[in-house]
N, C-alpha and C positions, 0 to 999 in steps of 0.2 A: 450510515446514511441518514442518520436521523439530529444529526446536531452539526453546526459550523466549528471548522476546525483550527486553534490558533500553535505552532509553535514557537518556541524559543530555543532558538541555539545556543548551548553552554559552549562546545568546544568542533571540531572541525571545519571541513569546506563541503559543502552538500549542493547537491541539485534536485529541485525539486517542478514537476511537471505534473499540471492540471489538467484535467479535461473533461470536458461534458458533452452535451448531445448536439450534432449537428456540426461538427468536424472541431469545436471549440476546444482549444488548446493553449497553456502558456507555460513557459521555461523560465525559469528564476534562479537565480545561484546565490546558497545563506554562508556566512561566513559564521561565525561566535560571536553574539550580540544584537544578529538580525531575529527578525519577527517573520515567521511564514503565515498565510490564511488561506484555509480550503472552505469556499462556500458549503451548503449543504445540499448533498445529491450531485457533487462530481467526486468524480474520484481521483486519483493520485498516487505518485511512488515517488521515494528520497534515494535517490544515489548518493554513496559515498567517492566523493571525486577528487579527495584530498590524501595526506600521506597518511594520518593519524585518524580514529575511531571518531564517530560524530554522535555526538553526544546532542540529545534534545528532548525540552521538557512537552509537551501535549496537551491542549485545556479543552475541554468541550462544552458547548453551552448546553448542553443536557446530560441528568443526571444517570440517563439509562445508557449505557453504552451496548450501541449494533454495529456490524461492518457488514462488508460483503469483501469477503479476500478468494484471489486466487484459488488458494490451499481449500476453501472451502466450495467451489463450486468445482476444483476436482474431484475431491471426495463426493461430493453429491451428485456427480455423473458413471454411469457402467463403464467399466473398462473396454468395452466394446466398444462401446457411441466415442469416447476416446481416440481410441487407436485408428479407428475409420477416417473421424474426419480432421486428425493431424497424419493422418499416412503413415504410421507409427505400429511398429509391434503390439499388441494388446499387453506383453511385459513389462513394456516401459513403464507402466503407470503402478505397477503391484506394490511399490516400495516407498510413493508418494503418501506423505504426510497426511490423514483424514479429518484431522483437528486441528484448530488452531491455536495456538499459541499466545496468549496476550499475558504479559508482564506490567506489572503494576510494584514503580520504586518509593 
């Protein structure tokens, strides 16, 4: 959340959807050789919507790297507060991932 975000596709067909506060949203489709940009302070998810792996490089104009994922604001909720306000087992959540995973190639 704290730096503007650029890709580059090396190889597949991806979709990729933005959005910020105030209902703002937009849908893009990259192929191998497009350029994606995520402002700083929206967020965003890449689907893969092709037959083969999507491969993409990531640049950020700042040196400190922050996120806010999913994966980490379940871990950082009670499995109670959870299961309540998804209408959900309080089980479901015992096997959810509490770290996140960032890879760096």
């Amino acid at each position: 959340p704290n730096a503007d975000e650029w890709q580059y596709y090396i190889s597949g067909r991806a979709r990729m959807t933005v959005f910020g506060s105030h209902g703002r949203v937009r849908t893009d489709e990259f192929n191998a050789g497009d350029v994606g940009y995520v402002p700083q302070g929206y967020g965003h998810y890449i689907e893969n919507i092709g037959n083969e792996d999507v491969e993409l490089l990531i640049a950020l104009n700042n040196g400190s790297y922050e996120s806010i994922s999913l994966a980490d604001w379940i871990g950082a909720n009670p499995h109670l507060l959870l299961a309540t306000n998804f209408e959900v087992p309080e089980n479901t959540f015992k096997d959810f991932q509490t770290r996140n995973r960032f890879l760096v190639g």
